[in-house]
C-alpha positions in Angstrom: -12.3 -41.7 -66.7 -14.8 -38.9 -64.9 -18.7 -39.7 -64.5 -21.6 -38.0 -64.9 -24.6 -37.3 -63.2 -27.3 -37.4 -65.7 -29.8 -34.3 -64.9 -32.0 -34.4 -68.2 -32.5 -37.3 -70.0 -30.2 -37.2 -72.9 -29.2 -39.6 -76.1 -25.9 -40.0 -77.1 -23.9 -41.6 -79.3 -23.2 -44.6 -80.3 -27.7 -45.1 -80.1 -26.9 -44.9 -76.5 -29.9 -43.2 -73.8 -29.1 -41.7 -69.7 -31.8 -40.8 -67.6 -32.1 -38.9 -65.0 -30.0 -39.9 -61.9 -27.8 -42.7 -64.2 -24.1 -41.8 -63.6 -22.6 -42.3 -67.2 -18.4 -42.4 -67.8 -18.6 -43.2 -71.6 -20.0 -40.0 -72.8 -17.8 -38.4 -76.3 -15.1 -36.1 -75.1 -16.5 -33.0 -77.7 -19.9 -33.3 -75.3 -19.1 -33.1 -71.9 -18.6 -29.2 -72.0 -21.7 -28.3 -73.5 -23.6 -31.0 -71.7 -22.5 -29.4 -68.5 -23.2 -25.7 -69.6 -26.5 -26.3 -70.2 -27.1 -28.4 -67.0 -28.1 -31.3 -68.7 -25.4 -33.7 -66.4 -23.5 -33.1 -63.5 -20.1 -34.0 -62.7 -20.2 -37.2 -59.9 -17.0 -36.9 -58.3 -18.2 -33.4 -57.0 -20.4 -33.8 -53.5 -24.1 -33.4 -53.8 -25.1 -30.5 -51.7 -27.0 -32.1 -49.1 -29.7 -29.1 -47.1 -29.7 -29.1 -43.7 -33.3 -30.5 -42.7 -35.8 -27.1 -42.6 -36.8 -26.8 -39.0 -40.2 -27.7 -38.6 -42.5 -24.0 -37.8 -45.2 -25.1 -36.2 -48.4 -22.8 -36.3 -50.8 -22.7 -34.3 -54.0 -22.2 -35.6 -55.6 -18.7 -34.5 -58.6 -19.1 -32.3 -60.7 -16.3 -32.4 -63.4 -15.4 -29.3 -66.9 -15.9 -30.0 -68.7 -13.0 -29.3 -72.5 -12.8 -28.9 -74.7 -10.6 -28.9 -76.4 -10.3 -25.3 -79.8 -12.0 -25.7 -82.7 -9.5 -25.1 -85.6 -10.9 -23.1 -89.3 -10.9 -24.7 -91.0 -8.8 -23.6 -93.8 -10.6 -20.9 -97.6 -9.9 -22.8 -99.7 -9.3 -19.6 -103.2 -11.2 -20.2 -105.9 -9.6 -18.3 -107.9 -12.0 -15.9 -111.1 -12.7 -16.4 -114.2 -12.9 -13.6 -113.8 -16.6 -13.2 -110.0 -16.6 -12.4 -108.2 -16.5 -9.7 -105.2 -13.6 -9.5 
């Protein structure tokens, strides 16, 4: 007898329930077909498709240079001296 795959969760007869991932082999004969079309099972004895693992892209996060401005000196305030100091 062939198995299913169950895709969607489905109810079937005789007050029977599959959910997702059950394998089912007593599903009514009128059923399969349309069950299939609509891609609510699979059919088991077919292999999954297994996906090679995605290599891993590694980024590298972008560094950008810190640019400053150049730093102006103050400019120096000259202070007269007075008569008592010293130059």
């Amino acid at each position: 007898m062939a198995k299913y795959r169950v895709l969607q969760g489905i109810d079937y007869p005789p007050n029977k329930r599959a959910e997702i991932g059950d394998v089912i082999d007593d599903l009514p004969a009128a059923s399969v077909k349309w069950l299939l079309e609509i891609g609510a099972i699979e059919d088991s004895s077919k292999p999954v498709a297994k996906t090679e693992p995605k290599a891993e892209v590694k980024v590298e996060p972008v560094v950008e240079p810190v640019i400053e401005a150049p730093v102006e000196a103050e400019p120096v305030e000259e202070i007269p001296a007075t008569e008592d100091e010293e130059i």
